[in-house]
mmCIF file of the N, C-alpha and C atoms, coordinates in Angstrom:
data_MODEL
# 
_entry.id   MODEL 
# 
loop_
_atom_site.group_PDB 
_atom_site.id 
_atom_site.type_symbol 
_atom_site.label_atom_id 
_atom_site.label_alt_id 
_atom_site.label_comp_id 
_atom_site.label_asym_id 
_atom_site.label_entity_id 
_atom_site.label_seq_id 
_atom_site.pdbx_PDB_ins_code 
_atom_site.Cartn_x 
_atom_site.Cartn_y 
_atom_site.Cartn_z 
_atom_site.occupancy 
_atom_site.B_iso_or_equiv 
_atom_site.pdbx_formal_charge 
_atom_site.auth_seq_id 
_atom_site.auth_comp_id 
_atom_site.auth_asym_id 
_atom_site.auth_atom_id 
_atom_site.pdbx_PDB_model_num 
ATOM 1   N N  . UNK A 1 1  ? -6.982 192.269 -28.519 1.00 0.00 ? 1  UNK A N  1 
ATOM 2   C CA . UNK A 1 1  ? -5.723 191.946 -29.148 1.00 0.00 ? 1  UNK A CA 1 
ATOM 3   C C  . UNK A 1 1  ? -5.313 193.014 -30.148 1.00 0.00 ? 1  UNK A C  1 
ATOM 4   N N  . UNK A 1 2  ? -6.287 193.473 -30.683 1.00 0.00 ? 2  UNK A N  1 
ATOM 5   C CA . UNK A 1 2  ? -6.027 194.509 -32.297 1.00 0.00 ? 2  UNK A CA 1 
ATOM 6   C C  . UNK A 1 2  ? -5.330 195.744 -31.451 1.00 0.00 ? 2  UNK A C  1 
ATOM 7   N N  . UNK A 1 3  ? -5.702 195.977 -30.150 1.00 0.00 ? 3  UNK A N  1 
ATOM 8   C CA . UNK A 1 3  ? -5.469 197.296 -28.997 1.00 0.00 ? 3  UNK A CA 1 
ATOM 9   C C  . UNK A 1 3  ? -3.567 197.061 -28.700 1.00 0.00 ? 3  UNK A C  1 
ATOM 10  N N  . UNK A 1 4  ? -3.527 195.937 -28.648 1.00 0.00 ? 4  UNK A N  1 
ATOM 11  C CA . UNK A 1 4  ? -2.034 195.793 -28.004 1.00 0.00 ? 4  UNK A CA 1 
ATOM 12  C C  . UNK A 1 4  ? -1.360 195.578 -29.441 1.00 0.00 ? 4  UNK A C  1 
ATOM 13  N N  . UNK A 1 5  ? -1.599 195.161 -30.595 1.00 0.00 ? 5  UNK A N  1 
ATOM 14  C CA . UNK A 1 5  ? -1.165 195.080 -31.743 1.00 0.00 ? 5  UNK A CA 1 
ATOM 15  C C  . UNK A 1 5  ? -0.872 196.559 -32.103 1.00 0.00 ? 5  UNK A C  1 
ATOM 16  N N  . UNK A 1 6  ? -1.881 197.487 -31.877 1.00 0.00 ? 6  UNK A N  1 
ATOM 17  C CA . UNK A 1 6  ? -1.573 198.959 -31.996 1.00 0.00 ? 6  UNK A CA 1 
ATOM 18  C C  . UNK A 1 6  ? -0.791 199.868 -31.486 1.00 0.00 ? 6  UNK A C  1 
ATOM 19  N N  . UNK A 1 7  ? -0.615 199.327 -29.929 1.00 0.00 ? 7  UNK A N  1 
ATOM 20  C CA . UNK A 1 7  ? 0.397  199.979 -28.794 1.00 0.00 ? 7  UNK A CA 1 
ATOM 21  C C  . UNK A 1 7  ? 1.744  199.246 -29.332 1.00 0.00 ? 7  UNK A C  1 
ATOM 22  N N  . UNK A 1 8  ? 2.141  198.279 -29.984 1.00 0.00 ? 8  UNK A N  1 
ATOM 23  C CA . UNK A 1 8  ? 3.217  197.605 -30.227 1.00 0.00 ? 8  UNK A CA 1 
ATOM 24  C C  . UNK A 1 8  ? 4.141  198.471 -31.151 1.00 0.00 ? 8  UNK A C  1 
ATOM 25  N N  . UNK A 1 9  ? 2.660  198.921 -32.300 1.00 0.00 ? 9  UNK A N  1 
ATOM 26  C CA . UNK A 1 9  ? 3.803  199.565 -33.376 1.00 0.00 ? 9  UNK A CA 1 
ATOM 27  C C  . UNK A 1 9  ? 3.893  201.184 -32.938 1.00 0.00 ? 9  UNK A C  1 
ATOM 28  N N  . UNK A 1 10 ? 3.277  201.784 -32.104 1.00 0.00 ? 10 UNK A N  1 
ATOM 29  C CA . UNK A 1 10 ? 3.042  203.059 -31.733 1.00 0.00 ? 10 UNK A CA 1 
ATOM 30  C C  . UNK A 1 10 ? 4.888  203.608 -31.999 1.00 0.00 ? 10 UNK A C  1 
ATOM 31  N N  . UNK A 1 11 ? 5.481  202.660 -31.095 1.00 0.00 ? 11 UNK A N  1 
ATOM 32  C CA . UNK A 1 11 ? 6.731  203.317 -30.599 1.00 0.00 ? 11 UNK A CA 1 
ATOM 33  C C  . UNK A 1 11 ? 7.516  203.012 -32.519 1.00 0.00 ? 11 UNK A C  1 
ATOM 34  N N  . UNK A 1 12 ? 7.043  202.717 -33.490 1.00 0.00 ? 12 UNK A N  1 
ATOM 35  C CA . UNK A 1 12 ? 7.784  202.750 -34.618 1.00 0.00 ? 12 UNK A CA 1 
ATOM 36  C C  . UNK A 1 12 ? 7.574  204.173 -35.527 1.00 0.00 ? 12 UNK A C  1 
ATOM 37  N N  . UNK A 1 13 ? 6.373  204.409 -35.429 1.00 0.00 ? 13 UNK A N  1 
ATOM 38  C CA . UNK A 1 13 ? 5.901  205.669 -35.850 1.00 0.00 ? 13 UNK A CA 1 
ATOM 39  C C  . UNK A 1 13 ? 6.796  206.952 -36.354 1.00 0.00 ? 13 UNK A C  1 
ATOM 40  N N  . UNK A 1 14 ? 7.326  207.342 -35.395 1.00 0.00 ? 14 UNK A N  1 
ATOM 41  C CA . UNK A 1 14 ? 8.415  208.846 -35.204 1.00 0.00 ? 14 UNK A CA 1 
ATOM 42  C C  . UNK A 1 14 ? 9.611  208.265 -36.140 1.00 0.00 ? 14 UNK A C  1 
ATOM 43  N N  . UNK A 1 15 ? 9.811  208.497 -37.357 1.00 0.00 ? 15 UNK A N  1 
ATOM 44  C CA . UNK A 1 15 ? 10.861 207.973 -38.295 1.00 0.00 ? 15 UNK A CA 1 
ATOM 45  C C  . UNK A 1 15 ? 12.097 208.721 -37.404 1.00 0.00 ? 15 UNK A C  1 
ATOM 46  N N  . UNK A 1 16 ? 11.806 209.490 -36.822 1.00 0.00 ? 16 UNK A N  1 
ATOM 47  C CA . UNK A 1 16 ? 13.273 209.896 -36.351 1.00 0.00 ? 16 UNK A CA 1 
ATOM 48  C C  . UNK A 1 16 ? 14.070 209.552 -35.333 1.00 0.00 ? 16 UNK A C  1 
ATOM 49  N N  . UNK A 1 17 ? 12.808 208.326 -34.563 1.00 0.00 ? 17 UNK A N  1 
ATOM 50  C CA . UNK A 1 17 ? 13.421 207.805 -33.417 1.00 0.00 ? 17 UNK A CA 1 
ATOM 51  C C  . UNK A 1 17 ? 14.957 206.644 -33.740 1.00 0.00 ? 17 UNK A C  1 
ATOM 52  N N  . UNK A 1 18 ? 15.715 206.390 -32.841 1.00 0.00 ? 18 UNK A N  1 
ATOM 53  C CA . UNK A 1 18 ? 16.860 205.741 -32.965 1.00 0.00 ? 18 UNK A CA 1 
ATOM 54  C C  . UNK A 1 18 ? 16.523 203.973 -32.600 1.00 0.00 ? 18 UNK A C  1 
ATOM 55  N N  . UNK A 1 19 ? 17.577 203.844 -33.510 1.00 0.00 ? 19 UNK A N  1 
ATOM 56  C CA . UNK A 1 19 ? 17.445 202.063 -33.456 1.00 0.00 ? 19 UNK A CA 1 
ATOM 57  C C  . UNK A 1 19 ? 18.673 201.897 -32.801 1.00 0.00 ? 19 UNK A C  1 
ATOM 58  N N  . UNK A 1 20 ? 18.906 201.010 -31.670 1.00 0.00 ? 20 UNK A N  1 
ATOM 59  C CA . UNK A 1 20 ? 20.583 200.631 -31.515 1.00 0.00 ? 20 UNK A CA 1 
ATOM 60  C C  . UNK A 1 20 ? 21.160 200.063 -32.014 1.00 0.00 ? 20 UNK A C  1 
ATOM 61  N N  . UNK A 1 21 ? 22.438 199.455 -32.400 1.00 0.00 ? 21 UNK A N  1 
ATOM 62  C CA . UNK A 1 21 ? 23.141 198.250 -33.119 1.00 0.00 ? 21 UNK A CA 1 
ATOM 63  C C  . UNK A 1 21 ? 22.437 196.828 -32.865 1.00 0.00 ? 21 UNK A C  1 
ATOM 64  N N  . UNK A 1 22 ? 22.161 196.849 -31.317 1.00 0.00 ? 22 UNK A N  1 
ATOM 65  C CA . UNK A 1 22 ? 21.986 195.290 -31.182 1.00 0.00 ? 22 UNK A CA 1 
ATOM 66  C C  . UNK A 1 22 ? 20.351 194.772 -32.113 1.00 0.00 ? 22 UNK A C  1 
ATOM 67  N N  . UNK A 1 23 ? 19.703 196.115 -31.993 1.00 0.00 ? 23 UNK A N  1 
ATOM 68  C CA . UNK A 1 23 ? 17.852 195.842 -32.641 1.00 0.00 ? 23 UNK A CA 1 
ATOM 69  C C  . UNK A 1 23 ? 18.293 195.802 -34.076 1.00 0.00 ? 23 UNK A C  1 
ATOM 70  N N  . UNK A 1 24 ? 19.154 196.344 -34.653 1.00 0.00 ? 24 UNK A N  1 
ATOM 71  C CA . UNK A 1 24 ? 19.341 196.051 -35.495 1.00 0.00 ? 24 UNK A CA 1 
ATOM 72  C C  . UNK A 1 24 ? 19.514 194.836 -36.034 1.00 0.00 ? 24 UNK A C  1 
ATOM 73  N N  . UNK A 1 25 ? 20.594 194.047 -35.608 1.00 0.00 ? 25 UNK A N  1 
ATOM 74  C CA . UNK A 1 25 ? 21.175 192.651 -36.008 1.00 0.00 ? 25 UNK A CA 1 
ATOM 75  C C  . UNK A 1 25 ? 19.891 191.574 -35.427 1.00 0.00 ? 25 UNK A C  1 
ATOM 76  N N  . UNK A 1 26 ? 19.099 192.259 -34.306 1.00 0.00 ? 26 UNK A N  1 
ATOM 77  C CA . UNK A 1 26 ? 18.194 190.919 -34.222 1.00 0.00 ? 26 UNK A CA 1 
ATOM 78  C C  . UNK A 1 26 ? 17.326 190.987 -35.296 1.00 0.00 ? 26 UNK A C  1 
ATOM 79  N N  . UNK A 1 27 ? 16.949 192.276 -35.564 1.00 0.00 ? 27 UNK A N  1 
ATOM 80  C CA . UNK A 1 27 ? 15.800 192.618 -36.548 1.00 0.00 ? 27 UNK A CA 1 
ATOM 81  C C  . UNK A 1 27 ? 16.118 191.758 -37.827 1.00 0.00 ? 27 UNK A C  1 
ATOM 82  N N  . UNK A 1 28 ? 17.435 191.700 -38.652 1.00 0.00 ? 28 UNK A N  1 
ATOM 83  C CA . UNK A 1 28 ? 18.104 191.274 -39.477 1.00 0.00 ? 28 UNK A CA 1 
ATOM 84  C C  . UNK A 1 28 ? 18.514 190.025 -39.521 1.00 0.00 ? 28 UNK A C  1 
ATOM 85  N N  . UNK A 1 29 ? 18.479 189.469 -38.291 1.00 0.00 ? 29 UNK A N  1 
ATOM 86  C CA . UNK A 1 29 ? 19.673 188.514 -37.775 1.00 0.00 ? 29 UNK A CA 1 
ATOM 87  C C  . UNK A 1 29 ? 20.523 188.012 -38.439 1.00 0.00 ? 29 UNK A C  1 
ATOM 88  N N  . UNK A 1 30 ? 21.508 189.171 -38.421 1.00 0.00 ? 30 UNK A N  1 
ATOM 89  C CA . UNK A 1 30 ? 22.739 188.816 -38.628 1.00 0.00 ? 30 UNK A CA 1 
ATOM 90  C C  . UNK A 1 30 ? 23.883 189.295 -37.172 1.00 0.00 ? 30 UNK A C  1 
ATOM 91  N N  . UNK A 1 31 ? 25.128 189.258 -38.053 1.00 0.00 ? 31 UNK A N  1 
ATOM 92  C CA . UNK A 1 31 ? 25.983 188.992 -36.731 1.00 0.00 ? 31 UNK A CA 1 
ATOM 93  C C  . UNK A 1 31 ? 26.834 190.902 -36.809 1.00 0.00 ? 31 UNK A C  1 
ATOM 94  N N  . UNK A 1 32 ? 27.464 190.999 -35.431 1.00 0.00 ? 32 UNK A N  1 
ATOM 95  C CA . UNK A 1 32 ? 28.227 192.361 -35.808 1.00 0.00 ? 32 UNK A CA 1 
ATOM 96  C C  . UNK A 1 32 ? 29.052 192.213 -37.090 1.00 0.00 ? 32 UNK A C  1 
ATOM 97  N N  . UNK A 1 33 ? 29.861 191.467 -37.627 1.00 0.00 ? 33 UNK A N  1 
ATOM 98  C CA . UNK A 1 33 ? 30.756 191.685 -38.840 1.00 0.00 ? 33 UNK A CA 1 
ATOM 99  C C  . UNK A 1 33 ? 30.350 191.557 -39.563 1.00 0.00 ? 33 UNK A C  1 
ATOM 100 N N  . UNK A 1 34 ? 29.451 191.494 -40.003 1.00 0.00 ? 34 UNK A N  1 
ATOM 101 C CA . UNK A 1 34 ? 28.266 190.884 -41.382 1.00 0.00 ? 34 UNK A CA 1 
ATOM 102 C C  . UNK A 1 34 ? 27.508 192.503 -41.269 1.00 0.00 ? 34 UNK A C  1 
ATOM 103 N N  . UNK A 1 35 ? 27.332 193.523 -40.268 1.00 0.00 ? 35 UNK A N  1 
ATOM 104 C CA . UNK A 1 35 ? 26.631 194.766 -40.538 1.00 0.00 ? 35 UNK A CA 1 
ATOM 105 C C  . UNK A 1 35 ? 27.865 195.416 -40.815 1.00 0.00 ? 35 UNK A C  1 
ATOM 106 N N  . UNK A 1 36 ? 28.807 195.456 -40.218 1.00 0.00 ? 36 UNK A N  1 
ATOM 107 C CA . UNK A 1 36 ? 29.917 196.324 -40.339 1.00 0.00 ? 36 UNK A CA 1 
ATOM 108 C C  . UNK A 1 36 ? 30.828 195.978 -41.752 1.00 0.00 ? 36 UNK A C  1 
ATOM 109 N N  . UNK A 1 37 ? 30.457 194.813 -42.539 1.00 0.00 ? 37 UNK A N  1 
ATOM 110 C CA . UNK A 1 37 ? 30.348 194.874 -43.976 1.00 0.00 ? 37 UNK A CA 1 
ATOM 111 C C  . UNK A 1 37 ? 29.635 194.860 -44.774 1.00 0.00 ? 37 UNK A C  1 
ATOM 112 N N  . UNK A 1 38 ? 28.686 195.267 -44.434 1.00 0.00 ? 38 UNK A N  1 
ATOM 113 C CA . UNK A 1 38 ? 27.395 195.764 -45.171 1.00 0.00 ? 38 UNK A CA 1 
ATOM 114 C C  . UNK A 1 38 ? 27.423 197.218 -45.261 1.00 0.00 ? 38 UNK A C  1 
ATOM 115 N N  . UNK A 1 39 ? 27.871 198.175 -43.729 1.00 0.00 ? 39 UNK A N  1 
ATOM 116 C CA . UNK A 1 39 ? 28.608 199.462 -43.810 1.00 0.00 ? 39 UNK A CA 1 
ATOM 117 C C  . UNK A 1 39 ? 29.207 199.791 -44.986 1.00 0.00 ? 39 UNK A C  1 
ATOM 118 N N  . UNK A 1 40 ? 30.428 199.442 -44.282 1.00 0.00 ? 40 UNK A N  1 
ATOM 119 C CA . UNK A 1 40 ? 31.460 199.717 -45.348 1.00 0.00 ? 40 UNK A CA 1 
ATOM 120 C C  . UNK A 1 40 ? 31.569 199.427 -47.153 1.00 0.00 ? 40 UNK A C  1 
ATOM 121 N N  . UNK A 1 41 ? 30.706 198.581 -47.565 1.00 0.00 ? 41 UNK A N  1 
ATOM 122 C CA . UNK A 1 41 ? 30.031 198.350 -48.320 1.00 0.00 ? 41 UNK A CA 1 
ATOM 123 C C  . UNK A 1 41 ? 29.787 199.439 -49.077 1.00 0.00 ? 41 UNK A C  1 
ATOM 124 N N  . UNK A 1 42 ? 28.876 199.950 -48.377 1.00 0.00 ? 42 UNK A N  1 
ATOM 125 C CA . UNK A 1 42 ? 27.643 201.066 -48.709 1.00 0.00 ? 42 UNK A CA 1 
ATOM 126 C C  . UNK A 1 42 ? 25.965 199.334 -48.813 1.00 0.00 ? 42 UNK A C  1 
ATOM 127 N N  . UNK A 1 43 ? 26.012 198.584 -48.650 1.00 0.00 ? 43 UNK A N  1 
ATOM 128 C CA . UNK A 1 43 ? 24.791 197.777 -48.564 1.00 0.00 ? 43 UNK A CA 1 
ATOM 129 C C  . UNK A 1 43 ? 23.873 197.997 -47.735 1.00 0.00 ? 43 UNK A C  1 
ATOM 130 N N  . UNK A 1 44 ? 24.335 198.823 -46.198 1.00 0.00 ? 44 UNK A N  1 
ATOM 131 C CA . UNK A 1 44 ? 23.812 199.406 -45.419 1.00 0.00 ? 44 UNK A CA 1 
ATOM 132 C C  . UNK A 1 44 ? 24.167 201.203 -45.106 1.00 0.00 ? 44 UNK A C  1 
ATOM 133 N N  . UNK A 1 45 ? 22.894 201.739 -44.591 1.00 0.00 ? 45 UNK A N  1 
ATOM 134 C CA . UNK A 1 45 ? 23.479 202.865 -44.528 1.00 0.00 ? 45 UNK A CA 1 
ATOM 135 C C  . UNK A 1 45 ? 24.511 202.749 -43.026 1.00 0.00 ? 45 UNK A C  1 
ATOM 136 N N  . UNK A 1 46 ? 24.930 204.106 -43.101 1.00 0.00 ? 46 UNK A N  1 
ATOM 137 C CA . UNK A 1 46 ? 25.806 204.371 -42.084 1.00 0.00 ? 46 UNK A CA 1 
ATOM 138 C C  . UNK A 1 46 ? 24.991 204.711 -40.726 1.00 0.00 ? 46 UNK A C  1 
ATOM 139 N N  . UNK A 1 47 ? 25.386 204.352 -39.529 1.00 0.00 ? 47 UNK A N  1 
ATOM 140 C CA . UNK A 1 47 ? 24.970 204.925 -38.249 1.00 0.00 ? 47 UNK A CA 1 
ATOM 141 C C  . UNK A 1 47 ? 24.886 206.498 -38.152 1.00 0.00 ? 47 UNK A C  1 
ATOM 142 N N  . UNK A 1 48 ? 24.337 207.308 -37.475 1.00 0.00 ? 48 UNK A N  1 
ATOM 143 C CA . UNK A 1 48 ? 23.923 208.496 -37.589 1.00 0.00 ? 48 UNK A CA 1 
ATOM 144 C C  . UNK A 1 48 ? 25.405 208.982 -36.389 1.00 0.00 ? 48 UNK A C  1 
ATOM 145 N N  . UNK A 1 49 ? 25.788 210.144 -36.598 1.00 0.00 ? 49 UNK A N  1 
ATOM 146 C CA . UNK A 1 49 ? 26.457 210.043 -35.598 1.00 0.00 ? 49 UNK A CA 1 
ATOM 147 C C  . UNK A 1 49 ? 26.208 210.490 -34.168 1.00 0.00 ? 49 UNK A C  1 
ATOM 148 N N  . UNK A 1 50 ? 26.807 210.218 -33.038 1.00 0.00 ? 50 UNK A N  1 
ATOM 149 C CA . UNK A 1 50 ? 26.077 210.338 -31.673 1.00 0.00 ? 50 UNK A CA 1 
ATOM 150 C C  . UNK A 1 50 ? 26.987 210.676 -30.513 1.00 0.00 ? 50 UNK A C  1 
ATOM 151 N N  . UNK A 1 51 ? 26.806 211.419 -29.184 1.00 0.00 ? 51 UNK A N  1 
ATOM 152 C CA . UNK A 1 51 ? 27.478 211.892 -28.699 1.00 0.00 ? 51 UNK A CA 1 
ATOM 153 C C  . UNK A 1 51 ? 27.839 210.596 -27.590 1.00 0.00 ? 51 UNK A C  1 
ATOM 154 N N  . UNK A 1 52 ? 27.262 209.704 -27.641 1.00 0.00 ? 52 UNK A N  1 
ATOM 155 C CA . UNK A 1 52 ? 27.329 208.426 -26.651 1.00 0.00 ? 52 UNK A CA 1 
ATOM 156 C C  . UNK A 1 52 ? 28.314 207.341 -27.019 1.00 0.00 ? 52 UNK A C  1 
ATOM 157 N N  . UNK A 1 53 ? 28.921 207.613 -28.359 1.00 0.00 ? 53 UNK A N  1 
ATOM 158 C CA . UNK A 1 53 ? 29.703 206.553 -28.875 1.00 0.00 ? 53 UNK A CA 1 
ATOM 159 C C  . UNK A 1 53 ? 29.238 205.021 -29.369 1.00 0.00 ? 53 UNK A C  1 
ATOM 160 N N  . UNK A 1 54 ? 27.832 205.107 -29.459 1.00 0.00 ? 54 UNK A N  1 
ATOM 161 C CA . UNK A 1 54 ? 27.267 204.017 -28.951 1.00 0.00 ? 54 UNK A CA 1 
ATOM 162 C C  . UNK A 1 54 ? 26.533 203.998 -30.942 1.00 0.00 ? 54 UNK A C  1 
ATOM 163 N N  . UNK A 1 55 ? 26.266 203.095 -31.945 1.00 0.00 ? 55 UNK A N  1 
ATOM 164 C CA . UNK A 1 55 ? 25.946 202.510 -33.137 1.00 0.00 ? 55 UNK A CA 1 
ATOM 165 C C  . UNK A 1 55 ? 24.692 202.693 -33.177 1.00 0.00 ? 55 UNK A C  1 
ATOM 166 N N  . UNK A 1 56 ? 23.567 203.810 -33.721 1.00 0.00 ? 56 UNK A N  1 
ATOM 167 C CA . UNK A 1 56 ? 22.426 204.136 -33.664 1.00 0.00 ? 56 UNK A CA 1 
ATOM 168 C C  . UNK A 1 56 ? 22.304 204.597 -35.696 1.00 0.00 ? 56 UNK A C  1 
ATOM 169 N N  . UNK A 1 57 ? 20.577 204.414 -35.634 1.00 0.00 ? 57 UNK A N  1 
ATOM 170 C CA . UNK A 1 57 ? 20.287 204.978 -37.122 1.00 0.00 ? 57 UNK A CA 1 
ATOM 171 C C  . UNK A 1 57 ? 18.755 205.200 -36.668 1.00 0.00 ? 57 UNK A C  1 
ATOM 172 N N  . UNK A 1 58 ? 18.610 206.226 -37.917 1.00 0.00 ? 58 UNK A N  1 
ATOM 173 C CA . UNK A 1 58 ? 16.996 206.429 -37.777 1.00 0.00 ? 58 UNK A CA 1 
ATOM 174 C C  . UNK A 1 58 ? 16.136 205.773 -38.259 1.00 0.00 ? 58 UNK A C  1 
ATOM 175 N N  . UNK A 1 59 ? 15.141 205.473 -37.665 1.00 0.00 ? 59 UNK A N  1 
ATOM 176 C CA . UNK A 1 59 ? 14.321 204.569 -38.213 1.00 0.00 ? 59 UNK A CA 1 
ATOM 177 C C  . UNK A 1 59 ? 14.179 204.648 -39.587 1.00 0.00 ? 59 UNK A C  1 
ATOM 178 N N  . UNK A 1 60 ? 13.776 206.021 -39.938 1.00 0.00 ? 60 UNK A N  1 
ATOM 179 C CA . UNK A 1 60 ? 13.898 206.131 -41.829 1.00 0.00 ? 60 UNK A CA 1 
ATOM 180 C C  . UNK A 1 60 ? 14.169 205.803 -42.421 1.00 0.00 ? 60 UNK A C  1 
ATOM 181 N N  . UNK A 1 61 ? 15.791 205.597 -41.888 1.00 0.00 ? 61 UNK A N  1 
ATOM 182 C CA . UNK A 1 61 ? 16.666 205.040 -43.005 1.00 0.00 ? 61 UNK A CA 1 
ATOM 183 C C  . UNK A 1 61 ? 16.939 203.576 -43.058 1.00 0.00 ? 61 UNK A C  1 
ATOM 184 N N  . UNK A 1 62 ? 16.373 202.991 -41.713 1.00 0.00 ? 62 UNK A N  1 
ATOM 185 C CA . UNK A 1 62 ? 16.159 201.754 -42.105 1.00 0.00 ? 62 UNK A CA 1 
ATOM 186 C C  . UNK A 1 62 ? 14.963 201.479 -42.287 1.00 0.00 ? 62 UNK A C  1 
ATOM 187 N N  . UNK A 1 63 ? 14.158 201.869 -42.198 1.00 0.00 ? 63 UNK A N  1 
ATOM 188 C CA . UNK A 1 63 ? 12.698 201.618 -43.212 1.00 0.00 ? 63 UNK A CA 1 
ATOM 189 C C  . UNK A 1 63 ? 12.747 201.787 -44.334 1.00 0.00 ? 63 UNK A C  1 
ATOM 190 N N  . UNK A 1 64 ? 13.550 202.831 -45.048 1.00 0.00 ? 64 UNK A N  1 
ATOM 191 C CA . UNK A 1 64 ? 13.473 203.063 -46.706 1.00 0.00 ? 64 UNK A CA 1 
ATOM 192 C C  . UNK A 1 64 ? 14.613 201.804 -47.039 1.00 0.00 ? 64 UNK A C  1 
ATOM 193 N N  . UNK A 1 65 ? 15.595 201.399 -46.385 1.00 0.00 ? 65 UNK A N  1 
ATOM 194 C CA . UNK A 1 65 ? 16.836 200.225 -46.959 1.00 0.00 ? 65 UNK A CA 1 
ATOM 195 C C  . UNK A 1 65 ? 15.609 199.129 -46.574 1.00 0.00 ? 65 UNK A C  1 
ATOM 196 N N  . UNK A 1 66 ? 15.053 198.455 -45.837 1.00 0.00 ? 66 UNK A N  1 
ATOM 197 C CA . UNK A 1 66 ? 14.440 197.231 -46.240 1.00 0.00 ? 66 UNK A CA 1 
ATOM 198 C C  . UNK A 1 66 ? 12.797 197.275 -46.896 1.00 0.00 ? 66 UNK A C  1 
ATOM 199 N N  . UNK A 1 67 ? 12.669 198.897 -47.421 1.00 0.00 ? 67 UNK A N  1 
ATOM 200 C CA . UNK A 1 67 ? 11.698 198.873 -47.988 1.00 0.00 ? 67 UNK A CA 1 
ATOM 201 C C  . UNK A 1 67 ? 11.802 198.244 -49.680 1.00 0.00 ? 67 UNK A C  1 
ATOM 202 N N  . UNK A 1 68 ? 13.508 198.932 -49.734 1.00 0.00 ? 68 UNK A N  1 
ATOM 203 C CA . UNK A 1 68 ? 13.537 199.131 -51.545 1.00 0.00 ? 68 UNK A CA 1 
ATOM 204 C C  . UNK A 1 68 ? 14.903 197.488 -51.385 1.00 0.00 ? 68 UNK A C  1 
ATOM 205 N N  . UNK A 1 69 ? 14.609 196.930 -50.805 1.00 0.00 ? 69 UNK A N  1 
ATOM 206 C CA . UNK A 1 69 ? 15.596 195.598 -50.675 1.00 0.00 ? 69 UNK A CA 1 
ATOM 207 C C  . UNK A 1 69 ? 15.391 194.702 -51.534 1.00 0.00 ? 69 UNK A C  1 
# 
């Protein structure tokens, strides 16, 4: 069990890997308009920007926002 507990967080590791919008809000669970005023806000950081059009951030930066929360 401790083996698959380890392979689980492997893929969190690389702070630079991308989170999508939707892992986000489950992670959080909240809803799209509740992040997108947290955005605009400044309560959340901003999405990184991307050539896919598509609502991504780096893990970093959401590890350091629900670190210092």
């Amino acid at each position: 069990m401790a083996q698959k507990h380890i392979d689980h967080l492997e893929m969190y590791i690389d702070e630079n890997r991308l989170i999508k919008r939707q892992k986000i809000l489950e992670l959080l669970d909240i809803s799209s308009s509740t992040l997108r005023r947290w955005i605009k806000s400044g309560k959340f950081p901003p999405p990184i920007e991307n050539q896919d059009a598509h609502l991504k951030w780096q893990f970093k930066d959401v590890h350091e926002w629900l670190t210092n929360r």
